[in-house]
N, C-alpha and C positions, 0 to 999 in steps of 0.2 A: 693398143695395149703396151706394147715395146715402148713409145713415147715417153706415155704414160709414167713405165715404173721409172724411163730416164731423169725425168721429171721430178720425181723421188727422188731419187737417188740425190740430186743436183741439190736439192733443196734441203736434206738433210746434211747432206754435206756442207754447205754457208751455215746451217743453225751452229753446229757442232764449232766450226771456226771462228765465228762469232763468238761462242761459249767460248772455245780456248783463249781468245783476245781478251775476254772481258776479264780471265781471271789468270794472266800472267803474273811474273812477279815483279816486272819494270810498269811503271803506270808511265807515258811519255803522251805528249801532245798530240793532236793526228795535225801533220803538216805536209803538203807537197813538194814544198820546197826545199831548201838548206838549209835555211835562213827563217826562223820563229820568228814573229811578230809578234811581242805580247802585249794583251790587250789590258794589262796595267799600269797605269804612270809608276816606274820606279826609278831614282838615282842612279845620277851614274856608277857610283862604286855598286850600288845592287844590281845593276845590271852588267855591270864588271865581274863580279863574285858571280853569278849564272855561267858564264862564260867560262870562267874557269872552276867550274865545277859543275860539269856536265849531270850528275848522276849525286842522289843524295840518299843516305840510307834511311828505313825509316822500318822501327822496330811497331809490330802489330801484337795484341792481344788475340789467344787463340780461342776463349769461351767467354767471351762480353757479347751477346747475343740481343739486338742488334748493331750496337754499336760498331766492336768489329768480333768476327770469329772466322772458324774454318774447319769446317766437317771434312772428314778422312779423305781423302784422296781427289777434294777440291782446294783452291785456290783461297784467299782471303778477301773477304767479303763485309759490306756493314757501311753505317751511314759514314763513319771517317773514311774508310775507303773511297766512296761517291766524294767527300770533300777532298779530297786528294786530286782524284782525277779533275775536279773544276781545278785546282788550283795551278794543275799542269797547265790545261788550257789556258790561264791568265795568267801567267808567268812563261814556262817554258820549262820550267821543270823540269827532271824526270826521277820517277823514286822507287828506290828498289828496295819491297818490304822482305823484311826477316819476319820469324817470330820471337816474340816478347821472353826477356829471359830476365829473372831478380838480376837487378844492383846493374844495368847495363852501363856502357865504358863509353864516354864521347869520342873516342878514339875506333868506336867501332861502329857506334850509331851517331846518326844525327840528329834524327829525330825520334820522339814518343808519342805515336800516333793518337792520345788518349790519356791523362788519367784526371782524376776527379778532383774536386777542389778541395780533398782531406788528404790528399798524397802529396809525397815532396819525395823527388829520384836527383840523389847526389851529384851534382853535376852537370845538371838540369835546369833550366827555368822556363816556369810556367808563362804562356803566353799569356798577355793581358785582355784578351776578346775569346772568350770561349766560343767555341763554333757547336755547342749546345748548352741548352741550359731544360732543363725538363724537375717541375713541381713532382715532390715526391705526393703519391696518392696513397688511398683508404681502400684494404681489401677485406670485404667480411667473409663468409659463410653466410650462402643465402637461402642454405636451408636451416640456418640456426636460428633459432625467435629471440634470444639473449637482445640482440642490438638491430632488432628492427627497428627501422626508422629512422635511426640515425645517419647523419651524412657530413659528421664533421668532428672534429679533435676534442668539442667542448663535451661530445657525447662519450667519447674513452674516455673521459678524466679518471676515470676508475676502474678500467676494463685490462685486462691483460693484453697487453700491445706486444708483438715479432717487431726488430728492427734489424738491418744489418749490424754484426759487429762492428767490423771496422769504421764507418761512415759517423759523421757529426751529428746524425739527426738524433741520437738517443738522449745525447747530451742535452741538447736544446728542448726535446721533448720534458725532459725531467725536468730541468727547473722551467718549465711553465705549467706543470701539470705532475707537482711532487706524489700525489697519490698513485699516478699512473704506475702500470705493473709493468715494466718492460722487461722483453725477455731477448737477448743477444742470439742474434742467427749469423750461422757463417755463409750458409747459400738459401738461395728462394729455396729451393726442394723440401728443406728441415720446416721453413715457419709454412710452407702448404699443406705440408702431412700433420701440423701442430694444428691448424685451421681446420682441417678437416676431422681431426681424431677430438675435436673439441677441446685439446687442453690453452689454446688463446683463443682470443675473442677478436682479434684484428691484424694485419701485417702493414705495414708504413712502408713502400720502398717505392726508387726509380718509376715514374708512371711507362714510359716509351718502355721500359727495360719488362720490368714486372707483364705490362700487356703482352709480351712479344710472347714470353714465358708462357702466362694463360693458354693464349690459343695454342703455340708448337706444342703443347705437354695436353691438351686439350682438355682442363680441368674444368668441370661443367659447376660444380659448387664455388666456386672463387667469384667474386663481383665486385667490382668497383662501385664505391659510395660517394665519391670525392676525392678533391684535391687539397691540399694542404698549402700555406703559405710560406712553403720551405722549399727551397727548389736545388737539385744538385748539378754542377757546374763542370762540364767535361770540354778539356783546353787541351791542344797539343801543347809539347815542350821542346825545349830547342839547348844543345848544347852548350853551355854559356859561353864556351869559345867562338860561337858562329855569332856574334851579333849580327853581322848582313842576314843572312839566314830567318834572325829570329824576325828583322823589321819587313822583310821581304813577307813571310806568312803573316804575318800581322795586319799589314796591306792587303794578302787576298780575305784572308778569314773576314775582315771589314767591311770589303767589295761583297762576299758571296752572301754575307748575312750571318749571324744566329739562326739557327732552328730553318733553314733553308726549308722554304714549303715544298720547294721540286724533289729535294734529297732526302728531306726528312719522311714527308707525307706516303710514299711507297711503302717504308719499312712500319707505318704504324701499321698496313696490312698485313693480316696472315701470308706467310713466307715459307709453303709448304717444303720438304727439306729433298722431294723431285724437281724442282721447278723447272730444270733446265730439260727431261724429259716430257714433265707435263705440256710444256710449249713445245717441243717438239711435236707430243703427240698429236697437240690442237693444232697446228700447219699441214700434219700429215690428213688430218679428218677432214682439213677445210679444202682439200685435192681430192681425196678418193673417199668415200661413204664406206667401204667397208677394208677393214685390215684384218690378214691373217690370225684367225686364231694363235698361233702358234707366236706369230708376234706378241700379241699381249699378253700371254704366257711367261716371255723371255722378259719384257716388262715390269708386269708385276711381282715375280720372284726377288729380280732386281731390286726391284724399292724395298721388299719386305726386307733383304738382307742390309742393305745400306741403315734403313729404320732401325734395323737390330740393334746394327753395330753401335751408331749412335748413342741409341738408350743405352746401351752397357756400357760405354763411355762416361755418361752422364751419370748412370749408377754408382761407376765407380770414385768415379770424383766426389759423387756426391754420401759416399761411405769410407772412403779409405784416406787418410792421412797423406796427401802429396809427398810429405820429404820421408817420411819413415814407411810408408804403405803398411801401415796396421791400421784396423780400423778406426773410425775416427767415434767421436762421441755416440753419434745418432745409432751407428750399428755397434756398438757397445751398450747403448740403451736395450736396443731389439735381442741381444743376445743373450743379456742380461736377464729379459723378463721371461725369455726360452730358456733357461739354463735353472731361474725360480721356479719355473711351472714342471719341470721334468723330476726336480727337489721335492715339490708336494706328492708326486706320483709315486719314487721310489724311497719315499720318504726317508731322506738323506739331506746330510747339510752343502753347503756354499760357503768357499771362502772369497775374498776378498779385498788385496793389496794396493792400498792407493799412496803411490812414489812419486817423490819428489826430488830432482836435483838438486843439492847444496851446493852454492856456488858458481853453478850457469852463469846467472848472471854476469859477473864477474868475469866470467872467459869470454860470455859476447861484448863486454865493454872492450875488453881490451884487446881480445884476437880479431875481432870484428864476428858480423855473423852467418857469413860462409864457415868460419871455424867452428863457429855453433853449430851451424846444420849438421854438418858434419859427425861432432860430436854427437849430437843427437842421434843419426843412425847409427853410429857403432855402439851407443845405450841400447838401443833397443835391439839393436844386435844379440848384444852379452844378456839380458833379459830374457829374453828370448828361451836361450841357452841354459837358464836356470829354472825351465819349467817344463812340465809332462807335456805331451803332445794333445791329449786332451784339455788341455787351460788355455783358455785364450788370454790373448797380449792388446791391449790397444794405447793408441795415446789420446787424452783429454786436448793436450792442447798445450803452447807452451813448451815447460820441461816439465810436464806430469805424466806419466803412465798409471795402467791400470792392469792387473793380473786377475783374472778369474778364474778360480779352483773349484769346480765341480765335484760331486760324490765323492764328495771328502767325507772317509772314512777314519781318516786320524789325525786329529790335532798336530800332533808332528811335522804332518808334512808342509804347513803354512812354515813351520819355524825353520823347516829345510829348507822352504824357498826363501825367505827373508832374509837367513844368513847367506846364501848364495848371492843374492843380487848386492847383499851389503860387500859383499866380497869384491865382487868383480866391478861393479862401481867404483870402488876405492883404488881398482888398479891403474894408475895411469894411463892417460887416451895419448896414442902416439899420434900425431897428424901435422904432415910439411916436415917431418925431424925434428917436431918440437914437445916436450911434455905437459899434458893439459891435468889439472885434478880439479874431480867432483866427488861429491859424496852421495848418499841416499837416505831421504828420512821414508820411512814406511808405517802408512797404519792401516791396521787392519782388522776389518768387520767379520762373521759369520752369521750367515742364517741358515735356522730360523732362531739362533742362541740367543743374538742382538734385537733381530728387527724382522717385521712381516712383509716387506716391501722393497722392491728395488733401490727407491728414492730412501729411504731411512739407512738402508746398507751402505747405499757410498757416501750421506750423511754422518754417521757412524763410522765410519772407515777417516772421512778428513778431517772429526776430532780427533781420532787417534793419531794420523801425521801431524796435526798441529800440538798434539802431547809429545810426539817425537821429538819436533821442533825445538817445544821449550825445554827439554830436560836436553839439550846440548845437540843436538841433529844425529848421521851417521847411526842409526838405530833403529828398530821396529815396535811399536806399541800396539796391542793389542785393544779395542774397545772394552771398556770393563763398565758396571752398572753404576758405579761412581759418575763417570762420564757421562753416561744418560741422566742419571739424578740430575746432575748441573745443566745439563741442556735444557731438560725438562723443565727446572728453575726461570732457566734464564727466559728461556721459551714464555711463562707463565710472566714471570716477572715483566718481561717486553708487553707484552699485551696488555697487563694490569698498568701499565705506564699508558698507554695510547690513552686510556679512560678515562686519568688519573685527572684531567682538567674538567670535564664534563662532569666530572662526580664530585670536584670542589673539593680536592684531596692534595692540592699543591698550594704553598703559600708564601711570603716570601720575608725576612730578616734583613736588620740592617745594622752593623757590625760597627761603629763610631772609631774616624781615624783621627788622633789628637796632633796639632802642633807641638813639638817636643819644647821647644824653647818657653813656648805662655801655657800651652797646655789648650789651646783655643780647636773647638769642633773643628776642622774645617771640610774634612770628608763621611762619605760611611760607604761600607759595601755592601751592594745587595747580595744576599745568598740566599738561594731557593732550597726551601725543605719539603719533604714528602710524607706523611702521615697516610702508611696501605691500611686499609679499615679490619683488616685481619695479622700483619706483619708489625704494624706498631711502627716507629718512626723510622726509618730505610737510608742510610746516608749517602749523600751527594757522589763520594769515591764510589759506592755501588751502582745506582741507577743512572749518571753522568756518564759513563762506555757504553751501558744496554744503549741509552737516546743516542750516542754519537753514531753508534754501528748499524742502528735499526735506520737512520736518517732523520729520527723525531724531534733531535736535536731542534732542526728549523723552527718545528712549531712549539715545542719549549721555548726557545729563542723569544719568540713572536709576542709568547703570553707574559714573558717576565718583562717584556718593554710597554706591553699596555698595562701590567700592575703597576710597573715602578712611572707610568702617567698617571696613572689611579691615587695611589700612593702622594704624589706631588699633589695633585690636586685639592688633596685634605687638610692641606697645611698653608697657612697665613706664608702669602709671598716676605711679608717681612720677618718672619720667623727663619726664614731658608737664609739671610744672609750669606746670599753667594757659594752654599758647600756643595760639594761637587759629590755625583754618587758613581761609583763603579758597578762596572758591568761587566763579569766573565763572558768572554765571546768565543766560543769554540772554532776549531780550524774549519770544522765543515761548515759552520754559518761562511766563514769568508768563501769558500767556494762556493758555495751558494747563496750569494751576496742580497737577494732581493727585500729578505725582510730587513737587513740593516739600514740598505738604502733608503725603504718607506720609512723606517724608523726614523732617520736625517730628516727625510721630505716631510713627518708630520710636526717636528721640533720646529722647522723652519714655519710651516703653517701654524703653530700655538704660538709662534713668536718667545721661545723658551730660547735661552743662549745654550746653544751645540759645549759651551766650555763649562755648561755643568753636568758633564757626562766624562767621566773614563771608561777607553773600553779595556780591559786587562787581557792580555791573550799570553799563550806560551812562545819560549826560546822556540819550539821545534816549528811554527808555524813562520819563521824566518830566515831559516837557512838554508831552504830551498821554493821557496813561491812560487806557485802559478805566475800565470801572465794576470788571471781576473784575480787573485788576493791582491796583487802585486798594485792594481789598479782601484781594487777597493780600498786597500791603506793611503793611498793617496784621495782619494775623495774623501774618507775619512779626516784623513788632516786640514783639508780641505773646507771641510766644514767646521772647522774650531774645537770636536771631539777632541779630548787627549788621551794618547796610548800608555801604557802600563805592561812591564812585563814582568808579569807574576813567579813567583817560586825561583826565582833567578837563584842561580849556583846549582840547581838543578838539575839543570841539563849538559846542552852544549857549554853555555855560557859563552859564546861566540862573542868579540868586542865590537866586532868592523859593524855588525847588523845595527847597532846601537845608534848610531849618527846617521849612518845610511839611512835610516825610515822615521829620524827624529823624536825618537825616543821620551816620553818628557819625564817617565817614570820608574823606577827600578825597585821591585819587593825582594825584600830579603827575606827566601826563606824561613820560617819558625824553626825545621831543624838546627838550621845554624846558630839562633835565637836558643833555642834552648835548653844548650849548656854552654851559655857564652860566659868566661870568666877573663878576668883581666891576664894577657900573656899568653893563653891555651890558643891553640889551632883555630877552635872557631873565631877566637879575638879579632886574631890577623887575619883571618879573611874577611871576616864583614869588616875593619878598616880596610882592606883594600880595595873593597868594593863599593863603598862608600867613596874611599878619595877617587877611584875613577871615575864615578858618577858624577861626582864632583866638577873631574876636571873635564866633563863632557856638558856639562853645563842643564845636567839632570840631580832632582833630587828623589830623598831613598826616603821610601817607608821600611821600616821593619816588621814584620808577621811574629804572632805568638807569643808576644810582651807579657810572661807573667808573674813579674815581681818586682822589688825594687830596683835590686841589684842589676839586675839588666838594663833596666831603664837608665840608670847613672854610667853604665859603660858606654850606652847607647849616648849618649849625653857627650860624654866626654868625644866620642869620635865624629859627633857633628852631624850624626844623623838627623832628618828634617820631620818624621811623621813618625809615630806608633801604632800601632795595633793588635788586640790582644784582649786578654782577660781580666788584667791589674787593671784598666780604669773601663771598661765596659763589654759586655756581653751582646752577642746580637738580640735582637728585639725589634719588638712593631716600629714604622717608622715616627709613630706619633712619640714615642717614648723617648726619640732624640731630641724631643726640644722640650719635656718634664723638668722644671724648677729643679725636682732630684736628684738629678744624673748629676753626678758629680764626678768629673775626672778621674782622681784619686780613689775612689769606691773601692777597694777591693773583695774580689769575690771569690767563690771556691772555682778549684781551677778546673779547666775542661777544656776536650779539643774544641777545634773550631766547626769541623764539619763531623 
């Protein structure tokens, strides 16, 4: 028996030392000798640079589960970890991990054990061979009947989709599948409890990451239906000072493989969060058949506590605000709908403050945004500070906060806390000995005065800060029933628009643009009008922000390019002599480029020339581009289309964009057109805008032409095209080539849209 427990004893002892090895914080070779041999061909300078750099830092993420993480009072662990230690072994390596900290210093790390192919860390460069690559998957509710049967992206096309915030795939999801409803999550926890409470129909993430989730949180309704053909891409990064460094990993990552089946294929197992005891215990069982009571006692206690801790760990991350530690949205939701329900009980109202910093941004451009964070908690510090102890404080996100005033008993006390926060907002943020200013817009809902629901209260609340907003910021608005009337409009009206194609209630005009000099047709613009079968005819400036904001825009977009082929198609090609028709392109078509592009591709297939098309777009969709407008105005040129920028004087009126993206076109405002007299303000401007067009080797039409006198100013300054009401009204497109039309026609006067 004495043996026996020696035996024990000896054997838990090696388990235990084993454990401590496996989870030090230097990963090094195991070697005999002095002298590593590693079993990688590298250069001589990388096998120089080894040498003299014994030891390489390497910063680790602490809750990326499997990839890497570290539960309380172990070591760090996870598939990059396993890739480290191979790469010790075939190199010689050796790497002493920290944990992961924002904005880390190549001066401090060398390496970033981990991030994803949407991340970019200053200082940093991503290696070129990711040492994972993992297919984002399809997770339902499988006890929900909604999407039975489905097991793929074409069956969401219209289902309420969870994605991560940060991550590329929402973007990509949406324009292949504009109907799709996607909904932004910050951690798996939010879109699980959303799956499960029924308000989504699906969650899209990490397949390795999201499974790991499943089974550790042991959620028995969550299923996987599929994989996706979008896959996200996890690379170490190397401090751009180390090139030896970066070419040295780049060689093992190579050698060891992608998706390593030895390193990867364990952690797709459940990965209970005992494990190092579980294997202890099974060592111990496969020796001796029975063990003390009292042992397994001291055991299972143990795990329940460590299990605890954990969860509350996770809970709280998974509720509270990392940099400010006030609740974050999800338990601002939960509070929210306890703080309504306790309202109906003692039947008493709720208020509610939805804040906004003015000018954040602006201090994270320029102080960077460590001075932001910063900033931030001492906001919500002073916030804090200006309300009863019964109101809760959270933040949305961002620089947004959220105040909730409970058994409000008097109106008053909203306007006491409003003014207070406007207060102390405004007082200078001292931080490093330097002076920061921000402001605060505030708006703010009640129930049950406003609204019956949680979701209409903070709805109601961020019309009111976006009222703050516009009447000059630094101020509190309250929701008033004006504000809902126009919601409720807009609301209406948004929806009566989705139909508005299917019930043959949109149609489209074409506005005749004359050579100044002969007078000769040679363009016309299309303009789309609206006819609501109860509202009477709706103009363009009104339902043209509902379509841009709703996103309907696209399929507006869509239907004015198969009319105006419709259109073409009715008219004798030799009647068309060559006139070109414009086409308003809103900024969100070019970021969401797909139906212009089929537009191109079917012009190219009817054999139509691309150069009887202008697209018109605005100044503002120019002076700052995406990367895909930036790429679509060039395909655009590309195919022969010509550009046009409308309303010019308008806006910015920027010069440099004008040549830069070859410009062929320039409209002169009608404002400026229509009190243009010879010598006045507006004279000299449209000459001057005229002679630079000029000398950019663009010619001007002018907007709003309606009378003589304008026309002969216009004349005299060498303007190139007209358009307006003195020689034609918009009309069907058949009407522009009636014997009748007569140039010169003059008609009663009317705007354009």
């Amino acid at each position: 028996m004495k043996s026996l427990l020696n035996s024990l004893i000896l054997l838990c002892s090696l388990t235990i030392a084993q454990h401590g090895l496996a989870n030090q914080d230097l990963i090094q070779a195991r070697s005999l000798g002095k002298q590593l041999q590693t079993k990688l061909p590298l250069s001589r300078e990388e096998s120089a640079w080894i040498k003299a750099h014994p030891i390489v830092r390497v910063s680790i993420k602490n809750g990326w589960m499997p990839v890497e993480f570290q539960l309380e009072n172990e070591k760090h662990r996870g598939i990059s970890i396993d890739y480290l230690k191979q790469i010790s072994q075939l190199t010689g390596l050796q790497f002493k991990l920290d944990t992961y900290r924002n904005q880390p210093q190549p001066k401090e790390v060398d390496v970033i054990s981990s991030i994803s192919n949407t991340e970019d860390v200053k200082g940093y460069q991503r290696l070129t061979s990711p040492h994972l690559v993992i297919p984002y998957a399809i997770y339902i509710n499988k006890f929900a009947p909604a999407l039975s049967g489905a097991n793929s992206l074409e069956a969401l096309k219209s289902a309420k989709v969870a994605v991560f915030k940060h991550g590329h795939i929402g973007q990509r999801l949406q324009a292949l599948y504009p109907n799709m409803k996607l909904i932004y999550v910050d951690i798996a926890d939010e879109a699980f409890d959303a799956l499960n409470n029924g308000q989504i129909d699906a969650y899209i993430g990490n397949e390795i990451v999201i499974d790991y989730h499943i089974e550790y949180h042991r959620l028995p309704f969550a299923e996987k239906i599929g994989v996706t053909s979008f896959n996200s891409e996890i690379s170490m990064a190397v401090a751009e000072e180390q090139p030896e460094l970066a070419s040295i990993l780049e060689r093992a990552i190579i050698a060891i493989g992608t998706n390593n089946t030895n390193i990867v294929q364990p952690w797709r197992a459940r990965q209970p969060v005992e494990k190092v005891f579980i294997e202890t215990g099974t060592a111990i069982l496969s020796i001796i058949c029975v063990l003390l009571l009292y042992q397994f006692w001291r055991f299972y206690r143990r795990a329940q506590h460590r299990e605890a801790e954990v969860r509350q760990q996770i809970w709280r991350q998974a509720n509270y605000d990392y940099l400010t530690q006030l609740p974050n949205r999800y338990l601002l939701h939960q509070s929210l709908e306890q703080a309504i329900h306790d309202c109906q009980i003692d039947h008493t109202q709720l208020g509610l403050l939805l804040i906004d910093l003015d000018g954040f941004k602006d201090v994270n451009d320029v102080a960077g945004h460590a001075i932001g964070d910063r900033l931030l908690q001492n906001a919500a510090t002073r916030i804090q500070s200006c309300v009863r102890r019964v109101d809760i404080t959270a933040k949305l996100g961002g620089d947004e906060f959220v105040v909730v005033v409970p058994k409000l008993g008097d109106m008053s006390i909203l306007h006491e806390i409003g003014e207070k926060i406007l207060e102390t907002i405004r007082t200078p943020f001292h931080i490093d000995d330097k002076q920061h200013f921000v402001t605060a817009s505030i708006g703010i809902a009640v129930y049950p005065s406003n609204c019956d629901s949680a979701e209409e209260l903070m709805m109601f609340a961020d019309q009111a800060l976006y009222a703050a907003k516009r009447a000059g910021k630094n101020q509190y608005q309250f929701f008033t029933q004006l504000m809902q009337q126009e919601i409720k409009d807009r609301i209406s009206l948004t929806r009566d628009l989705r139909s508005a194609i299917d019930h043959d209630e949109l149609h489209l005009v074409y506005q005749p643009i004359y050579r100044l000099h002969d007078f000769a047709l040679i363009k016309a613009e299309a303009l789309i009008r609206w006819e609501h079968p109860t509202r009477g005819s709706i103009p363009p400036s009104v339902f043209i922000p509902i379509a841009e904001e709703s996103g309907f825009i696209i399929e507006l977009g869509k239907w004015i390019f198969d009319q105006v082929l419709h259109d073409l198609s009715n008219i004798n090609p030799i009647s068309l002599q060559g006139m070109q028709i414009g086409l308003n392109i809103s900024p969100v078509q070019f970021a969401h480029p797909q139906h212009l592009l089929a537009f191109i591709k079917r012009l190219e297939r009817s054999n139509i020339p691309c150069e009887r098309f202008c697209f018109e777009i605005t100044e503002g969709l120019l002076l700052e581009p995406s990367k895909t407008t930036e790429d679509t105005l060039q395909m655009v040129r590309r195919s022969g289309i010509k550009l046009s920028i409308d309303d010019f004087g308008t806006g910015y009126s920027a010069l440099g964009y004008l040549k830069k993206y070859q410009i062929d076109y320039v409209k002169i405002d009608k404002s400026f057109i229509k009190n243009l007299e010879v010598d006045n303000y507006d004279f000299i401007l449209c000459r001057s805008i005229i002679q630079m067009a000029h000398e950019l080797n663009m010619e001007l039409i002018a907007e709003g032409v309606e009378n003589a006198q304008q026309e002969n100013i216009l004349k005299v300054m060498n303007c190139d095209y007209i358009q307006g009401f003195l020689h034609g009204r918009p009309g069907l497109f058949s009407a522009l080539f009636e014997p009748t039309l007569a140039p010169r026609s003059h008609q009663k006067l009317a705007t354009k849209h």
